[in-house]
N, C-alpha and C positions, 0 to 999 in steps of 0.2 A: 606250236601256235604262235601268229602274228599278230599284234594289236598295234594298231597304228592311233594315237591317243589325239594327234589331231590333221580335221578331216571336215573339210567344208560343203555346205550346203546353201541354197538360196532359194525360196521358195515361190513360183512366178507369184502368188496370190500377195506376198511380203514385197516382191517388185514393184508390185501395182498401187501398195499400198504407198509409199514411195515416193512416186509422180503428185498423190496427194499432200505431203509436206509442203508447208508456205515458210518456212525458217529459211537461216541459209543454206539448209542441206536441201540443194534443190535436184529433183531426177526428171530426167526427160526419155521418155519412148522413140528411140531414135527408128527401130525395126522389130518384127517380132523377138521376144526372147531378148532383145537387146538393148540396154542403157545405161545412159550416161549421169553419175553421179558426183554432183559438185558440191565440196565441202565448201564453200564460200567460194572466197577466190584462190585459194588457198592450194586443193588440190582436187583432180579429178579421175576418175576409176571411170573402167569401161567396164558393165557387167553383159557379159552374154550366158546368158540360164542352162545352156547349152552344156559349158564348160563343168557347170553343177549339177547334171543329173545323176539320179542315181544308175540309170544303164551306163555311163559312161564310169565313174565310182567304180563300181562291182566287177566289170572289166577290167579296169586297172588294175586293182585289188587283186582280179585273178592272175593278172601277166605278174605282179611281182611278188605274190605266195602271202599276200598278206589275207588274215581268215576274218578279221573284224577291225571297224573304225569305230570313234567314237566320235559322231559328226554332231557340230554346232552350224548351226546360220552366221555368215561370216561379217562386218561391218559394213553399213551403220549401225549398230544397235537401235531400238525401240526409245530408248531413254534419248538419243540426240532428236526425237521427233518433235510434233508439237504437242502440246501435253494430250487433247483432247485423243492424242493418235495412238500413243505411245502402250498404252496397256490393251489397245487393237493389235498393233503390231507384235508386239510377245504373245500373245492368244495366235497370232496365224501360224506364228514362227515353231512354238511347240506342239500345235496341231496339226504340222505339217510334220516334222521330225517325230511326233509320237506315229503316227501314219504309216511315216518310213521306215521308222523300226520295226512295226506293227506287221509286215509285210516279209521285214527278213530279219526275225528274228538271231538267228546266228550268227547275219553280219555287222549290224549296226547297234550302236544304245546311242542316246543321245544327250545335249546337254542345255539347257533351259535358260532362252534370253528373257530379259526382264525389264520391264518399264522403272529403271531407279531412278529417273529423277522423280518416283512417288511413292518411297518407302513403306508406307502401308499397300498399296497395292503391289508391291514388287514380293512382297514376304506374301501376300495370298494367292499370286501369280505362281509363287515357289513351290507352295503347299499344292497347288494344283497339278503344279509338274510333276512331282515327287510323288504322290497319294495317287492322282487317276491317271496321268500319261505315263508312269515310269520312268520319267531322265532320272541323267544319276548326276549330274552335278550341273554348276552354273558358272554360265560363259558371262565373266567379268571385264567389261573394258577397263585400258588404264586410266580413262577419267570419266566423270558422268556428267555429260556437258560442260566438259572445264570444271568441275566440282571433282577436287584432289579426294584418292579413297579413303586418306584420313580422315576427311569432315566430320565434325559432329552430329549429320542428320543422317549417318549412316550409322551408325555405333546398333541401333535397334538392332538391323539387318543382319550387323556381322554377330551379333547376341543370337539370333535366329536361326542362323546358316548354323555357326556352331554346336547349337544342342541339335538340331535336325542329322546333323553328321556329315552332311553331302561337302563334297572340295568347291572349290573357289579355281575357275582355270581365265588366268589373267591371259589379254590379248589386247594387241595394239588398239588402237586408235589412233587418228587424226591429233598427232599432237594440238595442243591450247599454241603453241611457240612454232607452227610448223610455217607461216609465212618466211620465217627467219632460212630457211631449210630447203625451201622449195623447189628452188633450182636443180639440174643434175639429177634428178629424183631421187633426193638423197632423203625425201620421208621416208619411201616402202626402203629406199639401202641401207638409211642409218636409223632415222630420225625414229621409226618405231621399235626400234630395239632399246634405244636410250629409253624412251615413255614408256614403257613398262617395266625398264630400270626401276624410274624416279617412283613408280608407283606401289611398288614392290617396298622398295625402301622407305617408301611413306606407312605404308601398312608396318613395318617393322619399327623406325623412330617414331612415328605418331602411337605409338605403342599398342595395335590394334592386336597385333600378333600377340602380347605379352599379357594381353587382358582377356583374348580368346584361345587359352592353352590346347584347346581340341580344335581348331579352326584347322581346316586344310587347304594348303594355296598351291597352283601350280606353276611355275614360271616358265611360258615357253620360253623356246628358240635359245638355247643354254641359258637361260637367265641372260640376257641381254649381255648389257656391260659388267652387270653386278658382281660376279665373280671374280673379274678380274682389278676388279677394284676392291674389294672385302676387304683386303690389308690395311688399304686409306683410310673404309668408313672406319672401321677399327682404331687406327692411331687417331684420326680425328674425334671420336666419342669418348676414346679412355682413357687418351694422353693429352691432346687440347681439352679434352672438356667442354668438346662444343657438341651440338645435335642428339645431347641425348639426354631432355628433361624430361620425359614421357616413361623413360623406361628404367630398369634396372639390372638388365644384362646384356651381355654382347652382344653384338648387334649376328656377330657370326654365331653365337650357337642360337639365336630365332632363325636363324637362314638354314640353320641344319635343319627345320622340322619341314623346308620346304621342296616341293617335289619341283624337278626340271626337265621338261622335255628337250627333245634330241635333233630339232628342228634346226639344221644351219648345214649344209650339203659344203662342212670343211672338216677333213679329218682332225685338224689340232686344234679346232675347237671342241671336236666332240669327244677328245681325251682328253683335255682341260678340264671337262667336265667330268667327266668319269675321277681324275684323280682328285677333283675337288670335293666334290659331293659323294662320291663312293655309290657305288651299286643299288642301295636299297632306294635311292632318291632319284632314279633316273629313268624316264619313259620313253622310247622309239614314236616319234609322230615325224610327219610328210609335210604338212600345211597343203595338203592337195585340195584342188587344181593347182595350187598357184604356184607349186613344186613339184618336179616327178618324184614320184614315192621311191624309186630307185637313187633317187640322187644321194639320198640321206640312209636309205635302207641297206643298198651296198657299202657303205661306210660303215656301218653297225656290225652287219656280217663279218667284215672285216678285222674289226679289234682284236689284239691279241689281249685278249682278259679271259679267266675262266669261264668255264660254259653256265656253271651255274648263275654266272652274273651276268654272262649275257640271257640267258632266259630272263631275268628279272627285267633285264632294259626291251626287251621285248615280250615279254608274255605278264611273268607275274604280279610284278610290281600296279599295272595296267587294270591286272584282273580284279586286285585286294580296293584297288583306289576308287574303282567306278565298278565296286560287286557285279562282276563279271560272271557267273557259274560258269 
């Protein structure tokens, strides 16, 4: 069996809803199924509904032998809305993907967006997901309106997620710094893979990891840059003695409790990762539409590593993390 751990969705009724934001995240109905979303002036996404249905999905899925996704609603999140909007917004998002799983069982579980710039209604938004739709985990951007996941107005939340059990699955966002970047389209090249970096390792020096010992995080797209810099935050925490008041241990063994998907269609990153994080910490995901699921999925097939560890980066690991039966 294939699980492809991440897998995008877009709901028209969440498009619609959309067009209704007065902030800077402005959307416009350009044609049917089709628009245009401006994070300021910063940057803009073409979204066509098209690209995210599920007949198109399940097709895929069947040409590259993958048996199950576990699909989120892909950005903006509900929390960049305006507030009056934003806990509308995650009510369509996982009534829509409760629906979708509802329908096909077998292929889809899903994973629950959340109005966090409103901490009490994002933890009753959760309870909701988890209790009556059945998601199995929640789709975390790297910042909640420019609000770093370190903040102290989320501490509640990450207290909540953790005894409830469900994972934490980080994903880009519109960097806070992306005018600096813009150009070349080096946000969706570079600029969000660093942003879920910084976010990653805020959750770890802001010591949220070290206060929440059963929290589960997932870091797409191999953990960004993180990896390949682990040596640096390392000599910088233990040996300068800088960035690490919050905490009391390495900064690399919190990084070891965190899971990494296999999101980046280059084979020597996707053995970087494997021989960094080892087997049990490793998930097969697409980022489809906006990847073909072969791109990444033929690379996986590929690896010379035992089988048993390749099931894991493909089946099991997928299964235990987002209770799969």
């Amino acid at each position: 069996m294939i699980i492809d751990c991440q897998s995008h969705v877009f709901p028209r009724a969440y498009a619609e809803l959309l067009t209704r934001n007065t902030n800077t995240l402005r959307t416009t109905r350009v044609d049917d199924g089709v628009y245009l979303i401006n994070y300021g002036d910063v940057q803009r996404f073409r979204l066509d509904l098209d690209s995210y249905s599920a007949e198109r999905k399940l097709r895929d899925m069947d040409a590259s032998g993958v048996d199950m996704s576990v699909i989120s609603v892909n950005i903006p999140t509900p929390d960049m809305l305006d507030p009056d909007l934003a806990s509308e917004g995650a009510r369509i998002c996982n009534d829509a993907l409760a629906e979708l799983c509802a329908r096909h069982p077998d292929r889809f579980v899903g994973l629950a967006s959340l109005p966090l710039n409103d901490v009490p209604a994002a933890i009753a938004e959760l309870d909701r997901a988890i209790d009556e739709l059945d998601l199995r985990g929640v789709f975390l951007p790297s910042h909640v309106k420019g609000a770093p996941l370190d903040a102290p107005q989320f501490e509640a939340f990450y207290a909540h997620v953790a005894g409830r059990g469900v994972p934490l699955v980080l994903h880009p966002a519109v960097p806070v710094w992306g005018e600096a970047v813009n150009e070349h389209s080096m946000i969706p090249m570079m600029g969000f893979m660093v942003d879920t970096s910084f976010a990653m390792l805020r959750l770890i020096l802001g010591g949220v990891m070290e206060r929440r010992p059963t929290l589960k995080v997932l870091h797409p797209h191999v953990g960004g840059v993180l990896p390949y810099l682990m040596g640096r935050v390392v000599e910088q925490t233990e040996v300068k003695g800088r960035g690490g008041d919050h905490i009391s241990q390495s900064p690399r063994e919190t990084y070891k409790r965190v899971y990494l998907d296999l999101v980046s269609p280059d084979p020597l990153a996707i053995r970087y990762a494997y021989d960094f994080a080892g087997a049990d910490r490793l998930l097969f995901g697409s980022d489809h539409p906006w990847v073909s699921i072969d791109a990444i999925l033929d690379i996986v097939r590929g690896l010379d590593i035992p089988a048993g560890d390749k099931d894991m980066l493909l089946e099991s690991n997928a299964r235990e993390l987002f209770r799969i039966d």
